[in-house]
Each structure stands twice: as structure tokens, then as C-alpha cells.
MIFINU-967819 format. One record per atom (N, C-alpha, C): residue number from 1; residue in one letter; atom name; x, y, z. Coordinates in pm, whole numbers, plus 50000, padded with zeros to 5 digits. Layout:
! residues N
+-----+---------+-------+-------+-------+-------+
! num ! residuo ! atomo !    c1 !    c2 !    c3 !
+-----+---------+-------+-------+-------+-------+
! NUM !       A !    CA !     X !     Y !     Z !
...
+-----+---------+-------+-------+-------+-------+
! end
This chain:
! residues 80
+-----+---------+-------+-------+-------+-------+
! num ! residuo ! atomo !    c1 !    c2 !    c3 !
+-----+---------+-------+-------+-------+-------+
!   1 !       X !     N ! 21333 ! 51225 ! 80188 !
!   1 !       X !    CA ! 21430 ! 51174 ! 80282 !
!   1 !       X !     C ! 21520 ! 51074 ! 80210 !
!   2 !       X !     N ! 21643 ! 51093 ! 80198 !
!   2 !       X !    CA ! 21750 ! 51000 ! 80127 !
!   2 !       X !     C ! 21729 ! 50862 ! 80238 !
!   3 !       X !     N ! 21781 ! 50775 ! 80177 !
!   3 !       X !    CA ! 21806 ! 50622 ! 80241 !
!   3 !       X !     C ! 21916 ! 50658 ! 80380 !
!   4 !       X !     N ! 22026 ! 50685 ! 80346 !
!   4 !       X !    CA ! 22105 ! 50735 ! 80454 !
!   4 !       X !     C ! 22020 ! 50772 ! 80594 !
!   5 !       X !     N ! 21974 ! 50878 ! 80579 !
!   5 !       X !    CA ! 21887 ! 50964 ! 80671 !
!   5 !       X !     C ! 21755 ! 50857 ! 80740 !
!   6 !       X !     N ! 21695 ! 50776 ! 80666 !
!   6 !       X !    CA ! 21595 ! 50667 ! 80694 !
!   6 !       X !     C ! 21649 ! 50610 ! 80753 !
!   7 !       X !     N ! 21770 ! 50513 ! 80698 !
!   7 !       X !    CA ! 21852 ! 50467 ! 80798 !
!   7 !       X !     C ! 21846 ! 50464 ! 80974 !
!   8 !       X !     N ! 21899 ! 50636 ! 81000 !
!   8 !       X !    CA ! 21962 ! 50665 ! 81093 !
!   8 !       X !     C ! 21870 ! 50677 ! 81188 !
!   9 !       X !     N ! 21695 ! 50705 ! 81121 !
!   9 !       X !    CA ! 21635 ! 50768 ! 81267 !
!   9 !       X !     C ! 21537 ! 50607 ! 81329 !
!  10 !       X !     N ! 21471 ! 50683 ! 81480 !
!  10 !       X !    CA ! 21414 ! 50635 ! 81502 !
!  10 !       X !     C ! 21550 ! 50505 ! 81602 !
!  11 !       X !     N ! 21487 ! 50432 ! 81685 !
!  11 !       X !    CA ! 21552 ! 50328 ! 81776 !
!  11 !       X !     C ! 21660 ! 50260 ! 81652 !
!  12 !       X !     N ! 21726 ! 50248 ! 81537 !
!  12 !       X !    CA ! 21831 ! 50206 ! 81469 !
!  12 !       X !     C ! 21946 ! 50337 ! 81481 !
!  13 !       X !     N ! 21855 ! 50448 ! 81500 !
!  13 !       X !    CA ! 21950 ! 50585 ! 81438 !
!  13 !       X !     C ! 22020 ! 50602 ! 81656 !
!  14 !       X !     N ! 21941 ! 50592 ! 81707 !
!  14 !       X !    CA ! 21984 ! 50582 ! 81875 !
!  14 !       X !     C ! 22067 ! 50465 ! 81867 !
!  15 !       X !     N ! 22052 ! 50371 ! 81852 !
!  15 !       X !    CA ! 22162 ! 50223 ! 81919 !
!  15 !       X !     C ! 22257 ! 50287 ! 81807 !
!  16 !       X !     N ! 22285 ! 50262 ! 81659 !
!  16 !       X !    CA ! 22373 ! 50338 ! 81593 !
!  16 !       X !     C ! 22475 ! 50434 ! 81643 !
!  17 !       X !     N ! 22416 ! 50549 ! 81683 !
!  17 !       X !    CA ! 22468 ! 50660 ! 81706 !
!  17 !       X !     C ! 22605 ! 50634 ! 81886 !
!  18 !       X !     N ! 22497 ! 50565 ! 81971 !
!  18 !       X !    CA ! 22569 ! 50482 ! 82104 !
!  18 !       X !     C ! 22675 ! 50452 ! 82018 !
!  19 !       X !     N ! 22680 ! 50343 ! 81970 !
!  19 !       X !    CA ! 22779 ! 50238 ! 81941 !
!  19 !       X !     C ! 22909 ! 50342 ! 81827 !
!  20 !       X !     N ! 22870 ! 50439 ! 81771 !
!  20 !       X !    CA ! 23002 ! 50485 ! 81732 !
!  20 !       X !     C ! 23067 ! 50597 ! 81798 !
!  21 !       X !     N ! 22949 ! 50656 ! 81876 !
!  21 !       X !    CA ! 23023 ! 50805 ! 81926 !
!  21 !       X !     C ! 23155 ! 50807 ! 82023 !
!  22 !       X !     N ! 23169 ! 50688 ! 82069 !
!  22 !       X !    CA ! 23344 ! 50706 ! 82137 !
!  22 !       X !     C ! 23413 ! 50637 ! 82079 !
!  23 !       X !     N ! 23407 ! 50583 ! 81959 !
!  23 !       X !    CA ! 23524 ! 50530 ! 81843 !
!  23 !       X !     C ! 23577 ! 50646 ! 81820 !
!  24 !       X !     N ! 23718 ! 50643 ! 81810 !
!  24 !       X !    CA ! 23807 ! 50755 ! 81774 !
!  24 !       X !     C ! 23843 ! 50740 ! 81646 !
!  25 !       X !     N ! 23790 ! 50622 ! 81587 !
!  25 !       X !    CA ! 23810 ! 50602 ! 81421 !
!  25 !       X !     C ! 23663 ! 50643 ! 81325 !
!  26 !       X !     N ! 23578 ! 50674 ! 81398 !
!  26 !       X !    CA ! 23453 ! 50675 ! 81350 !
!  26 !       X !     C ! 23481 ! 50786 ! 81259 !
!  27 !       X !     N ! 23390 ! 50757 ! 81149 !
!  27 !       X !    CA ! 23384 ! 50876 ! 81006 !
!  27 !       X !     C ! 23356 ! 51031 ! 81064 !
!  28 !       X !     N ! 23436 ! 51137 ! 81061 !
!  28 !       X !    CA ! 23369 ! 51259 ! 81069 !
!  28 !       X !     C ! 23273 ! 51272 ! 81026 !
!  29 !       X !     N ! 23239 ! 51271 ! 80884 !
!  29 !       X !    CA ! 23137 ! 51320 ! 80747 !
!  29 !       X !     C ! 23000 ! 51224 ! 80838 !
!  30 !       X !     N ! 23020 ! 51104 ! 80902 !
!  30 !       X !    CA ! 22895 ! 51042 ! 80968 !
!  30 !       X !     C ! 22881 ! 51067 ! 81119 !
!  31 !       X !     N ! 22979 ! 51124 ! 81208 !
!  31 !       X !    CA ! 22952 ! 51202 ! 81331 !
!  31 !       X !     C ! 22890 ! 51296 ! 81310 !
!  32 !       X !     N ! 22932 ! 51408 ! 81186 !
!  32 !       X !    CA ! 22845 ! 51562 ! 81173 !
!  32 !       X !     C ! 22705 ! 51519 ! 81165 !
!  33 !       X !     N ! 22667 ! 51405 ! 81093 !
!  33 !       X !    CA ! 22570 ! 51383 ! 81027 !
!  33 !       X !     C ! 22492 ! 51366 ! 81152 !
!  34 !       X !     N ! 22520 ! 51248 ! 81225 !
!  34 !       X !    CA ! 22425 ! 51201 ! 81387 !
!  34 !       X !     C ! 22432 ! 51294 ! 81440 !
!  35 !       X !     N ! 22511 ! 51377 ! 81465 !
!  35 !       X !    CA ! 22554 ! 51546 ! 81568 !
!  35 !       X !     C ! 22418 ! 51651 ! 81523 !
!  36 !       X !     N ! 22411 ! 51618 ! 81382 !
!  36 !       X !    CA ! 22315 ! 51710 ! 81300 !
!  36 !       X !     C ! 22143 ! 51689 ! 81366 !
!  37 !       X !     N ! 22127 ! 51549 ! 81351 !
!  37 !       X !    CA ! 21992 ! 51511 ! 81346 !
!  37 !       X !     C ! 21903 ! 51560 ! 81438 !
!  38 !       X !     N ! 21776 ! 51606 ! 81392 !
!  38 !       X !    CA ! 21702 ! 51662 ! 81497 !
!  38 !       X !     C ! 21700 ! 51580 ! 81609 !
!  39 !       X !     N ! 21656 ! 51430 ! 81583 !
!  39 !       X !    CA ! 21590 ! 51385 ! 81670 !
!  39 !       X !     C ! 21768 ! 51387 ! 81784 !
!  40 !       X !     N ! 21717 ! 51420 ! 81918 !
!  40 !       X !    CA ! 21812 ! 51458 ! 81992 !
!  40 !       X !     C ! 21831 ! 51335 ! 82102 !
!  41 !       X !     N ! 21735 ! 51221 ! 82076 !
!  41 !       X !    CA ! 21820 ! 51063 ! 82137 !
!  41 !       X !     C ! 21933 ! 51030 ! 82042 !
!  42 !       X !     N ! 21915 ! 51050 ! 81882 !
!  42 !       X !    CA ! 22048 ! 51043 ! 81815 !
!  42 !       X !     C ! 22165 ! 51126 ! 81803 !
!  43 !       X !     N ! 22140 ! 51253 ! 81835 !
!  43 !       X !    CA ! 22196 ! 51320 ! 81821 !
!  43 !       X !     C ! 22351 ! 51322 ! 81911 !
!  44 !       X !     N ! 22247 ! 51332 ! 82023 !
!  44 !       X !    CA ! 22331 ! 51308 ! 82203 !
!  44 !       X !     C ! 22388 ! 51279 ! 82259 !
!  45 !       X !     N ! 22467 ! 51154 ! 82198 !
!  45 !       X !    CA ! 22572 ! 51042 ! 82223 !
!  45 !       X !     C ! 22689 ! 51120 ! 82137 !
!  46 !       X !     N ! 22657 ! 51147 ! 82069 !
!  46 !       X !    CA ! 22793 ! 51209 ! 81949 !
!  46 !       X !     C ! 22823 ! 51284 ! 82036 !
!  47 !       X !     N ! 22704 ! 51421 ! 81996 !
!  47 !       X !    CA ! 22780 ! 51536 ! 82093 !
!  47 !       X !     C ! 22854 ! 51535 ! 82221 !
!  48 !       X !     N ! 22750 ! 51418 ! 82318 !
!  48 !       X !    CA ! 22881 ! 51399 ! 82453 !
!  48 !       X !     C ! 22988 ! 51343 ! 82397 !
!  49 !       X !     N ! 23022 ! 51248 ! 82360 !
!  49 !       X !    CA ! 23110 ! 51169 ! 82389 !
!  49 !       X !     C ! 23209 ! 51131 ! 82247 !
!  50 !       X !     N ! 23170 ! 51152 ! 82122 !
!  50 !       X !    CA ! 23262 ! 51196 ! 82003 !
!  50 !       X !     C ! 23405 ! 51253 ! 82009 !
!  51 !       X !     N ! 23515 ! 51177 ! 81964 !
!  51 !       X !    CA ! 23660 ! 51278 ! 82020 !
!  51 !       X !     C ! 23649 ! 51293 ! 81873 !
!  52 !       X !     N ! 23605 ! 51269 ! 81780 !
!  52 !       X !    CA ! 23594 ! 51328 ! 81654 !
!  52 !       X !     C ! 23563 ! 51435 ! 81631 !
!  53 !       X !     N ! 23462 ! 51479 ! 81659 !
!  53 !       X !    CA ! 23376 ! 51622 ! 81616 !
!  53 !       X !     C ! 23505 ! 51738 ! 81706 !
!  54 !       X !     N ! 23514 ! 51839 ! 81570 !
!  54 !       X !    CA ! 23555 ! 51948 ! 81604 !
!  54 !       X !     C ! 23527 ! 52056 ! 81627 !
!  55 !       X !     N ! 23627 ! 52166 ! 81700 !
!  55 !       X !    CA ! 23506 ! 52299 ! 81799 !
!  55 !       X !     C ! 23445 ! 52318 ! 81675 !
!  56 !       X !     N ! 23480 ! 52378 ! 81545 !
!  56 !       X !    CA ! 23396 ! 52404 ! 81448 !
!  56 !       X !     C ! 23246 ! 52366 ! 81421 !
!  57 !       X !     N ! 23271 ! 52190 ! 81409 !
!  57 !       X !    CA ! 23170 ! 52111 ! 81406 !
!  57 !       X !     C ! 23059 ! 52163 ! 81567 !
!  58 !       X !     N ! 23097 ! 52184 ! 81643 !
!  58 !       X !    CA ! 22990 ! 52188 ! 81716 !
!  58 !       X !     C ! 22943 ! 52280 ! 81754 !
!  59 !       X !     N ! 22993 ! 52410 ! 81711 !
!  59 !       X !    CA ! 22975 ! 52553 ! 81667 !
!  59 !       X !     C ! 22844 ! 52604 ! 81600 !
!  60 !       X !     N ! 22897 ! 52473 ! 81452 !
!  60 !       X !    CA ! 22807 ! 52473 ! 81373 !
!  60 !       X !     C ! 22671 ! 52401 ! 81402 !
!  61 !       X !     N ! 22665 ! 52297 ! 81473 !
!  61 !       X !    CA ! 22570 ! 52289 ! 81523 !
!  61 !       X !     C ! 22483 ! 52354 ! 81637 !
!  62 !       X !     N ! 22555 ! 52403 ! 81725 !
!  62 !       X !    CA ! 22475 ! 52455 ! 81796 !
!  62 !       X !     C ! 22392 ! 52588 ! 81771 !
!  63 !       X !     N ! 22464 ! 52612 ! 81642 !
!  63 !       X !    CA ! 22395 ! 52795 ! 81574 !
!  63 !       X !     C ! 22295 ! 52675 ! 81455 !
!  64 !       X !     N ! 22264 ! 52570 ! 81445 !
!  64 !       X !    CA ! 22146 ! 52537 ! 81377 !
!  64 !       X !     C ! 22114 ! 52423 ! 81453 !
!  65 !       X !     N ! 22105 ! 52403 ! 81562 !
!  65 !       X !    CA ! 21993 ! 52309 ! 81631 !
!  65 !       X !     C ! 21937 ! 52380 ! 81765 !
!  66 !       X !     N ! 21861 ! 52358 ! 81876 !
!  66 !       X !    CA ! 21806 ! 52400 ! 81999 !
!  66 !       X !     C ! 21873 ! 52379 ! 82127 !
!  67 !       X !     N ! 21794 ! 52397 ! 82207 !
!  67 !       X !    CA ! 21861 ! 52365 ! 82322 !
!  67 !       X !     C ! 21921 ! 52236 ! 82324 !
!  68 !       X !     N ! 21845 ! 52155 ! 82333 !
!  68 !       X !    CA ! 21867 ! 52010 ! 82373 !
!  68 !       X !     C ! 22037 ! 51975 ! 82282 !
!  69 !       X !     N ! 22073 ! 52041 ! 82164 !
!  69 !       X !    CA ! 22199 ! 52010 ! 82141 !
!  69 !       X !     C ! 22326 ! 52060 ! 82219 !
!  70 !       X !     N ! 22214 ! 52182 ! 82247 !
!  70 !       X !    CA ! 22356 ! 52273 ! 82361 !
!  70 !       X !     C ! 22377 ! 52206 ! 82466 !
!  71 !       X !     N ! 22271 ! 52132 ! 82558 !
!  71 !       X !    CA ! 22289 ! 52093 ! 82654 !
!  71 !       X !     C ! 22389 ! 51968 ! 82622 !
!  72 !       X !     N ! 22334 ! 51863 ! 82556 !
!  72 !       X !    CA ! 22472 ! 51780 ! 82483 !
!  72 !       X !     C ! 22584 ! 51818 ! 82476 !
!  73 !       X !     N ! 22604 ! 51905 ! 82408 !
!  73 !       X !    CA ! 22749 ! 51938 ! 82413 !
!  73 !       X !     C ! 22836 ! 52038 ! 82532 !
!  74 !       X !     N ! 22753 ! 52088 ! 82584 !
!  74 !       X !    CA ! 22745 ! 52123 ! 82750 !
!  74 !       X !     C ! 22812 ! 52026 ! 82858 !
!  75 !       X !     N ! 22799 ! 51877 ! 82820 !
!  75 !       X !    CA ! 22837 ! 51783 ! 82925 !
!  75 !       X !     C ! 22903 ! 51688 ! 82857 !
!  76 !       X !     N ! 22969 ! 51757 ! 82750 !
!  76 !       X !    CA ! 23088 ! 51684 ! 82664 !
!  76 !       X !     C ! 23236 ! 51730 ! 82805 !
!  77 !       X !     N ! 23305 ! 51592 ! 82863 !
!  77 !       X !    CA ! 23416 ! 51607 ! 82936 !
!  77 !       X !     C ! 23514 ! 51709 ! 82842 !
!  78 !       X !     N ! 23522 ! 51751 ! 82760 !
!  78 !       X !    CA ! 23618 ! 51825 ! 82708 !
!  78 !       X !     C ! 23577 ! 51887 ! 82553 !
!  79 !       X !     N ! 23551 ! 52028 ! 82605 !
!  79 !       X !    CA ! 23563 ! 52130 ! 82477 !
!  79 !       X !     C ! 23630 ! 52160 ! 82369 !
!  80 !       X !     N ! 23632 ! 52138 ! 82277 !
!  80 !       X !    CA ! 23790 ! 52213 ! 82141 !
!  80 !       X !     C ! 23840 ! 52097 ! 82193 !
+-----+---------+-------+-------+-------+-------+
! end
């Protein structure tokens, strides 16, 4: 597990993930990354609420994560 990734999980990688997913300045390359993560309390906040992540980006995730990402991005106010 890289430092990055240690970082992110667990109750730092959840409050983290809250606090950037409706910045409209927030890093793509670190939205894909929280969008990515299994654990799906971090994940969850991106996917709703991210105006960053693109249809691509969540394309791509949803053809490599489970339900619980679909449903996330399911109750994102706005698709593409």
C-alpha cells in the first residue's frame, strides 16, 4: 500500500473525501482516486457530489467497482 492510499482510508480517507468532493477546484487525478476506493464511505461523497469527475471517469468506475458505487453515482443531481 503506497503512503498516498494509507493516507486516504479509514475515518481520515471519509472526512477527506466530504470536505473536497464539492470543490470545483479539487484535483481530478485525486477525485478519480477517492471515486476509485473500495471502501465506499470514501468513495461516496465524490461520486454524489464531485462537479469534477467526468462521464468517462464514472464509466470507468462503475465497470470496476460494485453496486454501492452505482448507487453513488445514481443520486449524483446531474449526469455527464
Amino acid at each position: 500500500m503506497s503512503g498516498r492510499e494509507a493516507t486516504l482510508s479509514g475515518q481520515n480517507g471519509v472526512t477527506f473525501s466530504r470536505r473536497i468532493a464539492p470543490r470545483p477546484d479539487a484535483p481530478a487525478d485525486v477525485l478519480r482516486t477517492l471515486g476509485n476506493d473500495d471502501d465506499i464511505g470514501v468513495a461516496e461523497p465524490v461520486l454524489k457530489l464531485s462537479p469534477r469527475l467526468a462521464e468517462t471517469d464514472l464509466v470507468n468506475i462503475v465497470s470496476a467497482k460494485g453496486q454501492g458505487h452505482l448507487r453513488a453515482i445514481s443520486e449524483r443531481s446531474e449526469l455527464g
